[in-house]
MARVEX-321794 format. One line per field, with one value per residue (C-alpha): residue number from 1; residue in one letter; chain; x, y, z. Coordinates in steps of 0.001 Angstrom, whole numbers, m for minus. Layout:
! MARVEX-321794
resi <- c(NUM / ...)
resn <- c(a / ...)
chain <- c(A / ...)
X <- c(X / ...)
Y <- c(Y / ...)
Z <- c(Z / ...)
//
This chain:
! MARVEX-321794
resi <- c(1 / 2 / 3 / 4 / 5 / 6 / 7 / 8 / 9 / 10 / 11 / 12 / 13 / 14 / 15 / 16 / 17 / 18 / 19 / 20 / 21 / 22 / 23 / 24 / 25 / 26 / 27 / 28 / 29 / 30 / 31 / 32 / 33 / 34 / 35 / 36 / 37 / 38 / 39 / 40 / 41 / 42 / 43 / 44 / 45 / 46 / 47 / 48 / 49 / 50 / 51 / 52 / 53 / 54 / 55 / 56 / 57 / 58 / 59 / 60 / 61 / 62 / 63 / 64 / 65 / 66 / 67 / 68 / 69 / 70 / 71 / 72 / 73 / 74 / 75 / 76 / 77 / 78 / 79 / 80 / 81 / 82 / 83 / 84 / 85 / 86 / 87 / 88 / 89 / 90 / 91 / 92 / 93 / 94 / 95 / 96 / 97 / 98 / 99 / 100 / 101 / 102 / 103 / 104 / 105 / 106 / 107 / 108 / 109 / 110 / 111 / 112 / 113 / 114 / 115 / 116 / 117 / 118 / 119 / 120 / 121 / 122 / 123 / 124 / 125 / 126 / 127 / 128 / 129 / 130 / 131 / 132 / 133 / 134 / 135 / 136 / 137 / 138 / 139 / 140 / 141 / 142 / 143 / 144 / 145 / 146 / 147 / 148 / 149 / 150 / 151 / 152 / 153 / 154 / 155 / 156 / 157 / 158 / 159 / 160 / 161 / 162 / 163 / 164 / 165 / 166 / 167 / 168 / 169 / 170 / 171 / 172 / 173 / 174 / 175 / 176 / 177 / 178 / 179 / 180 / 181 / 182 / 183 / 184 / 185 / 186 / 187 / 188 / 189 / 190 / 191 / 192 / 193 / 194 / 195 / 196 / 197 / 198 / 199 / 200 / 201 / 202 / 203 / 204 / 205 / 206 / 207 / 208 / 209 / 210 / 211 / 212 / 213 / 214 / 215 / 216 / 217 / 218 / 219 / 220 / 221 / 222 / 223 / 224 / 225 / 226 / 227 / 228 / 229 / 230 / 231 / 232 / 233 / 234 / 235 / 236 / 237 / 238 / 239 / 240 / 241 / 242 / 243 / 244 / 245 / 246 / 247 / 248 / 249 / 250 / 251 / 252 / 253 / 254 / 255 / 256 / 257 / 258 / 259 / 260 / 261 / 262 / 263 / 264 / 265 / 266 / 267 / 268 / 269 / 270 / 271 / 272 / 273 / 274 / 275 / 276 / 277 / 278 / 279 / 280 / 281 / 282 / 283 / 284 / 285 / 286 / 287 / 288 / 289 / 290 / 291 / 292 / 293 / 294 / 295 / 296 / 297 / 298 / 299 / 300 / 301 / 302 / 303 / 304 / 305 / 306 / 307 / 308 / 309 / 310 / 311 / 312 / 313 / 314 / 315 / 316 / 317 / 318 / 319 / 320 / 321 / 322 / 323 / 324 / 325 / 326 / 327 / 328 / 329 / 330 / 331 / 332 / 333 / 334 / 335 / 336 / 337 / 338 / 339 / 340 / 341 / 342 / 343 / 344 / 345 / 346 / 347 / 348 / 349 / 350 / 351 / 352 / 353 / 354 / 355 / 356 / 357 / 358 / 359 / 360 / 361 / 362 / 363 / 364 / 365 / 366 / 367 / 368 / 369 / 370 / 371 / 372 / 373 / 374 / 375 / 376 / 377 / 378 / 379 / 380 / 381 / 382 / 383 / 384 / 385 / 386 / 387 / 388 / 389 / 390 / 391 / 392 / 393 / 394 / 395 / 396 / 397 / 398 / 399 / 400 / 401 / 402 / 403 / 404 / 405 / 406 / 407 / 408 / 409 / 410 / 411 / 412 / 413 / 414 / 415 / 416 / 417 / 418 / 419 / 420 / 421 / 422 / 423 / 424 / 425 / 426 / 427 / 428 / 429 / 430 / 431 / 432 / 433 / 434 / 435 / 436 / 437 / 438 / 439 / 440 / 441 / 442 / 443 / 444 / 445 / 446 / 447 / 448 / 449 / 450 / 451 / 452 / 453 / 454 / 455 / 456 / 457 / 458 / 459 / 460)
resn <- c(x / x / x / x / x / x / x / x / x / x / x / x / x / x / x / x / x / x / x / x / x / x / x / x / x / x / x / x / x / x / x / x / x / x / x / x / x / x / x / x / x / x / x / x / x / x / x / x / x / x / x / x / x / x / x / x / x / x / x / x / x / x / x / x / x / x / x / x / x / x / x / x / x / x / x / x / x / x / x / x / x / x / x / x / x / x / x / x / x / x / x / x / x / x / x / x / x / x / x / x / x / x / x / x / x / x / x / x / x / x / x / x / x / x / x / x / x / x / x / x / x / x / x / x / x / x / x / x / x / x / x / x / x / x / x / x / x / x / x / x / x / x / x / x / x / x / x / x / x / x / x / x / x / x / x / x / x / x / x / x / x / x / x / x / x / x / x / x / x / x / x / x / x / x / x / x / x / x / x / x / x / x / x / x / x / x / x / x / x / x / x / x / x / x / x / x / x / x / x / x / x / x / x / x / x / x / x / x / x / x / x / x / x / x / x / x / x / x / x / x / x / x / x / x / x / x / x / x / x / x / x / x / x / x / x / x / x / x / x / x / x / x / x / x / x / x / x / x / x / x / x / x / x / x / x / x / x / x / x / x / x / x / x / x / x / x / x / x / x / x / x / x / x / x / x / x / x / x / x / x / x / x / x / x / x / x / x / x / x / x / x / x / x / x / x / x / x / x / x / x / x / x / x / x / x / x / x / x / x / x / x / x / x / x / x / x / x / x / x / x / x / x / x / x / x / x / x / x / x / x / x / x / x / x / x / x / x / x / x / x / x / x / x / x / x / x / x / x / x / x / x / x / x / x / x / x / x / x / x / x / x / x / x / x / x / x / x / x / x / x / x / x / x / x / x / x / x / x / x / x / x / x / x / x / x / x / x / x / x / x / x / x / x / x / x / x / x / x / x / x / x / x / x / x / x / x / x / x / x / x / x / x / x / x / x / x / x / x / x / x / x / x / x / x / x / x / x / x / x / x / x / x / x / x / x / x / x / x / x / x / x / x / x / x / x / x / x / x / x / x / x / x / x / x / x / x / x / x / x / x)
chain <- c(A / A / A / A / A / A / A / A / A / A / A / A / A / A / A / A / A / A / A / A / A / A / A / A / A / A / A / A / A / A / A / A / A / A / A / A / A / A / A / A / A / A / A / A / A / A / A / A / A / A / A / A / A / A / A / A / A / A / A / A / A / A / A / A / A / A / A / A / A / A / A / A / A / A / A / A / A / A / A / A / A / A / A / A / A / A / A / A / A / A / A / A / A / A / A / A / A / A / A / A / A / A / A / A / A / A / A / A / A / A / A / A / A / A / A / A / A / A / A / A / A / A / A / A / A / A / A / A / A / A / A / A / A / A / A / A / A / A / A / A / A / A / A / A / A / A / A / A / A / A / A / A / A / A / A / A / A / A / A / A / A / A / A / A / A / A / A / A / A / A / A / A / A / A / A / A / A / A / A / A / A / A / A / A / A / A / A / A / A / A / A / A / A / A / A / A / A / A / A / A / A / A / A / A / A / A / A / A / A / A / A / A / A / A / A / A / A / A / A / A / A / A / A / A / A / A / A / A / A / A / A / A / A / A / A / A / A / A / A / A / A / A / A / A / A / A / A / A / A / A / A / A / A / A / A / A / A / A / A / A / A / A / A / A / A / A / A / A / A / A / A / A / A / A / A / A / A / A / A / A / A / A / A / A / A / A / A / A / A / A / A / A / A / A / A / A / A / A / A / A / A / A / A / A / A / A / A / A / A / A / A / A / A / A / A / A / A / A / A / A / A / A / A / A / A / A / A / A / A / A / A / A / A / A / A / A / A / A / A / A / A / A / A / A / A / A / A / A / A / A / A / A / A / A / A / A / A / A / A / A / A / A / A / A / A / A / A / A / A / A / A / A / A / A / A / A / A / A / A / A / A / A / A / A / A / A / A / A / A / A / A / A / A / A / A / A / A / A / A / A / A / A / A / A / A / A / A / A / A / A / A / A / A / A / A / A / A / A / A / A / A / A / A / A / A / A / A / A / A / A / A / A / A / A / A / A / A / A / A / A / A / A / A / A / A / A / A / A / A / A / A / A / A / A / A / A / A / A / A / A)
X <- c(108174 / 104665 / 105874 / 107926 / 105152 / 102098 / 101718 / 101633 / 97738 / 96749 / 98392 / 96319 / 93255 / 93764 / 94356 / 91496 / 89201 / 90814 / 90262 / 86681 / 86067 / 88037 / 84764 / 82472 / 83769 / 83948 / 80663 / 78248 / 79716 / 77636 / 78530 / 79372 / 81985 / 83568 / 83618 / 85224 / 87626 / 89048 / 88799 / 90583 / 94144 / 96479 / 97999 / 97189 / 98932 / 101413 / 99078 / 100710 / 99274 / 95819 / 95234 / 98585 / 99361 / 102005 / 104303 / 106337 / 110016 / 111571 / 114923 / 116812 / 114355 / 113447 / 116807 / 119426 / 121890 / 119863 / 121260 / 119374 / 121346 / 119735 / 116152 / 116923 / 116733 / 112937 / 111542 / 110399 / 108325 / 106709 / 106293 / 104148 / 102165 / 101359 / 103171 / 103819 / 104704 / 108101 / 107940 / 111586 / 112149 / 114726 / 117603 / 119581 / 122598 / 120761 / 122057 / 124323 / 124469 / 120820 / 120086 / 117484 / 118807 / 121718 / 120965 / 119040 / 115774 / 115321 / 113741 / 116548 / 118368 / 121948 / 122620 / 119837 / 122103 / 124210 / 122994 / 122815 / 125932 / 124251 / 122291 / 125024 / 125624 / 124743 / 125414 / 123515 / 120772 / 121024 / 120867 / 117480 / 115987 / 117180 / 115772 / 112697 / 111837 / 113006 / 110248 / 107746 / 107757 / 108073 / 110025 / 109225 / 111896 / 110765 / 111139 / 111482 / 111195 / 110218 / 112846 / 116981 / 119163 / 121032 / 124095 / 122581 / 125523 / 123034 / 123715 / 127290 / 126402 / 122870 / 121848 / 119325 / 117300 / 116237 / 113669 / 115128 / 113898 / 113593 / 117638 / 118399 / 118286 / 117464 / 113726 / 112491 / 108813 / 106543 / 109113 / 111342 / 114199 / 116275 / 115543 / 115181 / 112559 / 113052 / 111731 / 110023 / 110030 / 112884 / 112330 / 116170 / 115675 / 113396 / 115289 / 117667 / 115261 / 114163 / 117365 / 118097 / 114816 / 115344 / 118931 / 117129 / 114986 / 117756 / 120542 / 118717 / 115504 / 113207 / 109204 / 108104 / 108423 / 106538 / 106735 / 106635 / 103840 / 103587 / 100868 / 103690 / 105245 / 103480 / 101227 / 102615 / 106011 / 104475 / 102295 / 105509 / 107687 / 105947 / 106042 / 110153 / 110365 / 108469 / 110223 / 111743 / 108752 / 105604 / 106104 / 104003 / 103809 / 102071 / 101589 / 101798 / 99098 / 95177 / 93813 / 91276 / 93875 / 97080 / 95905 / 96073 / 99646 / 99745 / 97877 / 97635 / 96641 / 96784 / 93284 / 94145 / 90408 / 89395 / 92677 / 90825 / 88070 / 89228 / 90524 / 87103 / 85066 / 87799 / 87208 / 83734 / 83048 / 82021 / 79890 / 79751 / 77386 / 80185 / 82332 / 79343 / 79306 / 83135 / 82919 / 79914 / 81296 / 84457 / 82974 / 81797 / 85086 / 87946 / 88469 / 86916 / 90413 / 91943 / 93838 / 93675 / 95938 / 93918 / 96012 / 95655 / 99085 / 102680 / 105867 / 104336 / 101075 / 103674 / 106354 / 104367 / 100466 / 101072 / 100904 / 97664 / 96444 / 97289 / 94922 / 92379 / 92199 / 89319 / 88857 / 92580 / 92168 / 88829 / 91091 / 92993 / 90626 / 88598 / 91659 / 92006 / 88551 / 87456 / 87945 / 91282 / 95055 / 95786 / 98940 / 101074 / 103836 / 107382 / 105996 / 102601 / 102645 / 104168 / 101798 / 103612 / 102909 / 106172 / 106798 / 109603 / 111854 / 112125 / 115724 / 117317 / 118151 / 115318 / 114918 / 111453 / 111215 / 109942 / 107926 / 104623 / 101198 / 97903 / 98363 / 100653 / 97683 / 95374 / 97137 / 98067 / 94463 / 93426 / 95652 / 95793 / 91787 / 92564 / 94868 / 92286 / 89044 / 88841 / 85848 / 88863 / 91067 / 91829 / 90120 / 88020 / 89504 / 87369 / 84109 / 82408 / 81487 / 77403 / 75896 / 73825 / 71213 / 71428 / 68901 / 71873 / 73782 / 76721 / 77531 / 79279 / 78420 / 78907 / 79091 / 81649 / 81276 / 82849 / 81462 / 80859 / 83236 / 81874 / 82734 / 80362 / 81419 / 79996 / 81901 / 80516 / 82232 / 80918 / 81152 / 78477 / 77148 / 74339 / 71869 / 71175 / 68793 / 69135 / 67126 / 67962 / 69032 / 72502 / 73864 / 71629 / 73368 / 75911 / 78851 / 82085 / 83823 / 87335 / 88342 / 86282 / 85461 / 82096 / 79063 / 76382 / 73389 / 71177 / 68697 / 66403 / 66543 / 69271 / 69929 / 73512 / 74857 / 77741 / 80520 / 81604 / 84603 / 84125 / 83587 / 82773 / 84435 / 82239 / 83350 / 81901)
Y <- c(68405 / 67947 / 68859 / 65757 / 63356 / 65021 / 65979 / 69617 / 69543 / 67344 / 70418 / 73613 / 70826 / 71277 / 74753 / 75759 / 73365 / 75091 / 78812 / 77431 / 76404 / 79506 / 81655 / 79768 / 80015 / 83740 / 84077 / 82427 / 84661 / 87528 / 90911 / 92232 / 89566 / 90607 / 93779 / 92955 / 90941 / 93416 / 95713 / 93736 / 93739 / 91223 / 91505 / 93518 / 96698 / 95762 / 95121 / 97728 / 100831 / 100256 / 102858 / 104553 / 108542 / 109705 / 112489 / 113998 / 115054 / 117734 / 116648 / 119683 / 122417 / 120649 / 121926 / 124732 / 121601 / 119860 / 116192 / 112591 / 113158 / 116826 / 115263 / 112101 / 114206 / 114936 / 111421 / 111547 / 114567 / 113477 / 109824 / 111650 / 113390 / 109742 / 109872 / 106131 / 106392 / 109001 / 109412 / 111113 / 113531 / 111975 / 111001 / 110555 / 112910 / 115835 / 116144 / 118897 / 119579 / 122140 / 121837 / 124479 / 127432 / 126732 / 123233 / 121765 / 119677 / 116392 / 114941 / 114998 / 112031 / 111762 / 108035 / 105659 / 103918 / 106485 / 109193 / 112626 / 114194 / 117450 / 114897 / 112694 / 109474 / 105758 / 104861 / 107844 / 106536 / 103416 / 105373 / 107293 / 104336 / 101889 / 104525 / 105162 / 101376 / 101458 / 103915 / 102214 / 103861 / 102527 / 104936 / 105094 / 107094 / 108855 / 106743 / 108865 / 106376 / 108361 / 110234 / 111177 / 113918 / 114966 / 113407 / 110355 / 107800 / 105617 / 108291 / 107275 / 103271 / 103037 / 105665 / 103618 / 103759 / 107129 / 108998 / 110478 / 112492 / 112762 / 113948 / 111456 / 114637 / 113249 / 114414 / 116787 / 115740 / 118631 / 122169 / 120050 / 120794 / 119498 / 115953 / 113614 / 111075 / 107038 / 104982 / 101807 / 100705 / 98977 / 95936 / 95773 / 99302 / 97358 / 95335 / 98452 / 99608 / 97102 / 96141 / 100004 / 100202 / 96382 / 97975 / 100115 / 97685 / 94798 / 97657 / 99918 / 97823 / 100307 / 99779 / 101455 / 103787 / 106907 / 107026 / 110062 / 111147 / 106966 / 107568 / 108708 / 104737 / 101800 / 100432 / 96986 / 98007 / 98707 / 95405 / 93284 / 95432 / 94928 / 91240 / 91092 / 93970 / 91972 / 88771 / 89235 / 91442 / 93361 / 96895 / 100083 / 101437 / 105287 / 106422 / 110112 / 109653 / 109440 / 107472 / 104264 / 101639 / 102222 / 100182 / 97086 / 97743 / 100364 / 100701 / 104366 / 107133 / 110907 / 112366 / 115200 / 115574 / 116567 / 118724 / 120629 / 121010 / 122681 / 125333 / 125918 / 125870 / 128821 / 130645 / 130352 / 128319 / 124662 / 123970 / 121353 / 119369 / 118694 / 117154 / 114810 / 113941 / 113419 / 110475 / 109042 / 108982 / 107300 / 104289 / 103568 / 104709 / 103242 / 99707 / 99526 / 98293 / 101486 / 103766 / 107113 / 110098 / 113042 / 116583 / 120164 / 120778 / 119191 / 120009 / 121090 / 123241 / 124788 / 125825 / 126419 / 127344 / 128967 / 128157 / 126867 / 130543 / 131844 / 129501 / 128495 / 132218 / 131332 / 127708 / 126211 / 124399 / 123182 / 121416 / 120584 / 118783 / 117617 / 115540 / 113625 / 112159 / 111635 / 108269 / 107857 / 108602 / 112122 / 113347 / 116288 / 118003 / 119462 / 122410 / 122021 / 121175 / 124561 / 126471 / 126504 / 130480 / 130512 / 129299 / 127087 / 127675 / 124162 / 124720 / 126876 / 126355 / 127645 / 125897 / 126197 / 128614 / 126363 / 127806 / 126842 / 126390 / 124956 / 122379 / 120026 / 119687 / 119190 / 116887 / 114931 / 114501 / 113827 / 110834 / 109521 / 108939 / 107586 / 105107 / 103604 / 104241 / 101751 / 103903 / 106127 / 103563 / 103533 / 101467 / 99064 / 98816 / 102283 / 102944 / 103947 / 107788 / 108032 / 111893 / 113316 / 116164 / 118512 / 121035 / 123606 / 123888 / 125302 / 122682 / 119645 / 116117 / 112560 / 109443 / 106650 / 103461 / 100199 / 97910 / 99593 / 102634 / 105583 / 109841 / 112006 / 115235 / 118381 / 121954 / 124964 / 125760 / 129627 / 132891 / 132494 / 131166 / 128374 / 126310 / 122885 / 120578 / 116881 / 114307 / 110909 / 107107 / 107060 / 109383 / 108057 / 107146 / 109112 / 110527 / 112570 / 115639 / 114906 / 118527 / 119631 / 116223 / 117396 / 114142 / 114903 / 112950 / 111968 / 109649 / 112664 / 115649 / 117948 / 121458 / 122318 / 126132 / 125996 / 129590 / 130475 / 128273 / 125315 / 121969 / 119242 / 116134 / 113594 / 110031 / 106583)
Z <- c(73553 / 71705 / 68667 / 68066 / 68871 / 66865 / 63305 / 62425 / 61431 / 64542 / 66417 / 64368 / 65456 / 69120 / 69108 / 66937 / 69144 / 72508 / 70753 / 70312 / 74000 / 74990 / 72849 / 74304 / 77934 / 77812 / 75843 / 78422 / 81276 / 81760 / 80658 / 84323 / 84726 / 81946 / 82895 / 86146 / 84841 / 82287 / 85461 / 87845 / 88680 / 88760 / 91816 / 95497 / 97411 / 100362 / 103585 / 105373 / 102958 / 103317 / 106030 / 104446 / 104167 / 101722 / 102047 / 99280 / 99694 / 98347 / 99468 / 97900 / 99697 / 103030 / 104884 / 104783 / 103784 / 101507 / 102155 / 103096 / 106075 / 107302 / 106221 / 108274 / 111780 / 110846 / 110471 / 113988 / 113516 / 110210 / 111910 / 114726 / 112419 / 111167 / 107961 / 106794 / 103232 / 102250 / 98109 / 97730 / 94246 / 91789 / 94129 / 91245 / 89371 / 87434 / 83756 / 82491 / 78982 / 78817 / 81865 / 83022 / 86079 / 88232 / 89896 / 87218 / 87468 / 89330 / 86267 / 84519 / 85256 / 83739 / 85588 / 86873 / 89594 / 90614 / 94218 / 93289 / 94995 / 96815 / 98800 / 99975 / 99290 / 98587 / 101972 / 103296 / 101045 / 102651 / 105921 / 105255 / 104358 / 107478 / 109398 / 108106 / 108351 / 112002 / 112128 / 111173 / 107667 / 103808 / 101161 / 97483 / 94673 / 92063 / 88875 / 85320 / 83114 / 80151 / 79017 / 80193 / 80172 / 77456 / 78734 / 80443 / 80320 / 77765 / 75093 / 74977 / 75521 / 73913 / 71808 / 70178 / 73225 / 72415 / 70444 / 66822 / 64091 / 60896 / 60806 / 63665 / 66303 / 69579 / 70614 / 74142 / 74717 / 74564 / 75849 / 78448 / 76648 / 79075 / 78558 / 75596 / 74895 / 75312 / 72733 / 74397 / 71053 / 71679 / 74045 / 75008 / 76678 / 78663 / 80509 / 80984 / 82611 / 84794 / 85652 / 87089 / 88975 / 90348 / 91269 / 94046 / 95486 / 96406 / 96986 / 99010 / 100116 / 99139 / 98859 / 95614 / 93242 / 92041 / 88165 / 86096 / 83858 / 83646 / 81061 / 78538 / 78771 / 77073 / 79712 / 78638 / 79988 / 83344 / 83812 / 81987 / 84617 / 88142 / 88860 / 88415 / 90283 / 93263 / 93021 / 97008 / 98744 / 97584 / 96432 / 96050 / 92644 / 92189 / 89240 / 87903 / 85743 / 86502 / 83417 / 85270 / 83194 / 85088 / 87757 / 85657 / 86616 / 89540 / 92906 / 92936 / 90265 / 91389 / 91328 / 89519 / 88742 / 92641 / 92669 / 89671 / 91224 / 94280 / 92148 / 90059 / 93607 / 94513 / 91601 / 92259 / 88926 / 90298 / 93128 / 96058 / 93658 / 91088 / 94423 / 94839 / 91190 / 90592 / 93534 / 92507 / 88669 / 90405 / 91467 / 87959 / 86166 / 88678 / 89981 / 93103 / 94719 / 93115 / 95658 / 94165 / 95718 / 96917 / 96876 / 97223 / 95600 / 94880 / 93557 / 90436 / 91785 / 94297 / 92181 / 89115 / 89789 / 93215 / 97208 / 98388 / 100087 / 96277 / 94513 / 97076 / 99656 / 101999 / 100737 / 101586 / 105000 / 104060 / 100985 / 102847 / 105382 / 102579 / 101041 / 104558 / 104612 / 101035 / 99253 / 98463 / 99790 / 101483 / 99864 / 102074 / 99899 / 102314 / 103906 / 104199 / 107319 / 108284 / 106373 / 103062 / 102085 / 99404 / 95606 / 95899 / 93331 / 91009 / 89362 / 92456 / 96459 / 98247 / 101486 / 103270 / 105783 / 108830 / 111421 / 113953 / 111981 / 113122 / 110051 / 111835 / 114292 / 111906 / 110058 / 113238 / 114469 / 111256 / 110090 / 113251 / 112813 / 109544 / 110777 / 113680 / 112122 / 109041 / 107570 / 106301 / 104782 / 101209 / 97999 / 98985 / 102125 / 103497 / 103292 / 100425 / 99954 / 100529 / 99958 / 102683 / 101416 / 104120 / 101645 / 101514 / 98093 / 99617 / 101698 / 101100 / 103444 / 103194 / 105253 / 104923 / 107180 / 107556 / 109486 / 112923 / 111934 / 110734 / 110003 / 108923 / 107771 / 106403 / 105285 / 104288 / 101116 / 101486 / 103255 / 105086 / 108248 / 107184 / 109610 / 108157 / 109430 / 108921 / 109103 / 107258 / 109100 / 107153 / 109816 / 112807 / 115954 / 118233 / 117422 / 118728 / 117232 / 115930 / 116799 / 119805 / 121114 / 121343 / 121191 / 119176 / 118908 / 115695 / 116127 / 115852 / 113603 / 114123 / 113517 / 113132 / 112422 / 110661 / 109970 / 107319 / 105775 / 108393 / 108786 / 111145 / 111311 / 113098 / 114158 / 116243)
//
């Protein structure tokens, strides 16, 4: 080693002298450099989601049975809808000791490598997941790496992995008082952790994970975490979190932000205007080869804020439409595509009540012109978001292109019928209808009447 050879000040020479190159190398870059390099991340999404959709499963809710085994018989139907990515709920045994209604919540994990027992088991794990891939689809488990059940097997094996207070009581986060808080402060409960989560990946060859509220861990866990956990293939990594510095670590943050949004446009607080500047303030505030989820609910807006007809009325297929061709990844939670009209309960059985809805069409025509048209794809993969005035406040238009691929699309986020006439070169050139088929022509001005609550979705 260099030690042996060189004498202890010759070797504070050489590093001061390399500390001093190291200033002046970073000082002569300019300031945007910088600024991309702090930005940039260290590593790139699997190939195979950059035209991606994501679909959440309630595994518990989706059938009468509630098994991997029951869900398995609909991967067909979510695979022609043009589902690619499955993020499963906690998988894993729910904890006893405080545990919240009759079945407990998912996010209360009592063993990380261990199959929750209503849903089957490891080898019907295994199952799901050989399937899916058959399919042509990638599945991601819910990760909770921030806190445990009460009786999580470490409380017996590793108690100092966990939060304590002043009396040495473990310690909920916030009112889950079904769960206890891990204290990352301790590095060895790192590689606990990353030996459980690496557990899933060479087990069960699974493709990523969705961590919970991932803001709550160090963010040096996560970037320490994510290269071991890719040592044999490329994984995807969402976080539950929307803060622009997960993706030094993660490739997708939930925009919670738009989700917002959608709710103050319903209540008649926020406007079309505040759509135009949440993407433009995007681009400034989130890497530009950030995937961000797009949503009009989840397991938590379902259960706990309401179905989408409760919170949105008028507004909720619009949302719905609207997540499928903004920047970003369109997120579809069990149910939706049935028309989801119930509250599912969160800590009881209450299986969906399945039945025919024009959302499953929707859906269908929509991400299968995501998947072909690359104006639609996510990060910097798509096209970016460009406003077009159309001189009506009410109603909400952009263009994304890439390369010769391009939708235009307008709604009318009121009740009533509107006439815009546009005339500007971004959407020049002929186009077809997604949902009518309809061509429409703009290399000239054109007047377009649109209802109240529609949209168009234009293509080339």
């Amino acid at each position: 080693m260099m030690g042996s050879k060189l004498s202890r000040k010759k070797i504070i020479l050489i590093d001061f002298l390399f500390l001093i190159i190291t200033i002046h190398f970073v000082s002569c870059q300019p300031q945007d450099e910088i600024n991309n390099l702090n930005n940039a991340t260290s590593f790139e999404p699997p190939e195979w989601s950059n035209n991606a959709t994501i679909y959440e499963v309630n595994v518990r809710q989706f059938t009468q049975e509630g098994t991997f085994n029951a869900f398995a018989s609909h991967l067909p139907k979510l695979k022609e809808m043009g589902i690619d990515i499955l993020w499963l709920m906690p998988i894993h045994p729910i904890g006893l000791k405080n545990r919240k209604g009759t079945l407990g919540s998912y996010y209360s994990v009592k063993d990380y490598t261990d199959i929750n027992p209503e849903f089957g088991t490891l080898d019907d794990f295994k199952n799901l997941v050989k399937d899916a891939h058959e399919l042509g689809m990638y599945v991601i488990i819910d990760w909770v790496a921030n806190h445990t059940s009460w009786d999580n097997v470490w409380t017996e094996k590793h108690p100092e992995f966990f939060t304590r207070d002043s009396k040495g009581n473990y310690v909920s986060p916030y009112d889950w008082t079904d769960v206890i808080d891990l204290n990352y402060d301790n590095k060895e409960l790192w590689n606990y952790m990353r030996d459980a989560m690496k557990y899933w990946v060479d087990e069960c060859d699974i493709d990523g994970f969705r961590c919970d509220v991932a803001a709550m861990v160090p963010l040096e866990f996560w970037k320490w975490l994510r290269p071991q956990l890719e040592s044999n293939k490329k994984l995807f990594m969402l976080a539950e979190a929307h803060e622009p510095e997960l993706h030094k670590a993660f490739d997708m943050t939930y925009n919670w932000q738009l989700k917002d949004l959608f709710v103050d446009i319903a209540k008649g607080t926020k406007s079309p205007d505040d759509l135009y500047r949440h993407f433009e303030e995007e681009k400034s505030v989130y890497p530009k080869d950030a995937f961000r989820m797009v949503f009009t609910t989840n397991h938590d807006e379902n259960s706990w804020q309401g179905t989408d007809i409760e919170r949105f009325g008028d507004f909720a297929e619009q949302f719905a439409v609207i997540s499928c061709v903004v920047s970003g990844m369109p997120l579809v939670y069990s149910g939706m595509e049935s028309g989801l009209n119930k509250r599912l309960k969160f800590f009881e059985k209450d299986p969906i009540l399945w039945k025919e809805s024009k959302y499953r069409g929707l859906y269908t025509k929509l991400f299968s012109l995501k998947k072909h048209n690359p104006a639609l794809w996510n990060g910097s993969f798509g096209g970016e978001m460009n406003y077009v005035d159309t001189g009506i406040k009410q109603v909400f238009s952009f263009v994304r292109q890439k390369d010769d691929n391009k939708i235009f699309a307008l709604f009318n986020l009121s009740k009533n019928s509107t006439t815009v006439s546009i005339d500007n070169p971004l959407i020049d050139g002929e186009y077809k209808s997604l949902f009518s088929e309809e061509i429409y022509n703009f290399n000239s001005k054109k007047s377009l009447t649109l209802e109240p609550y529609s949209y168009l979705i234009l293509f080339r």
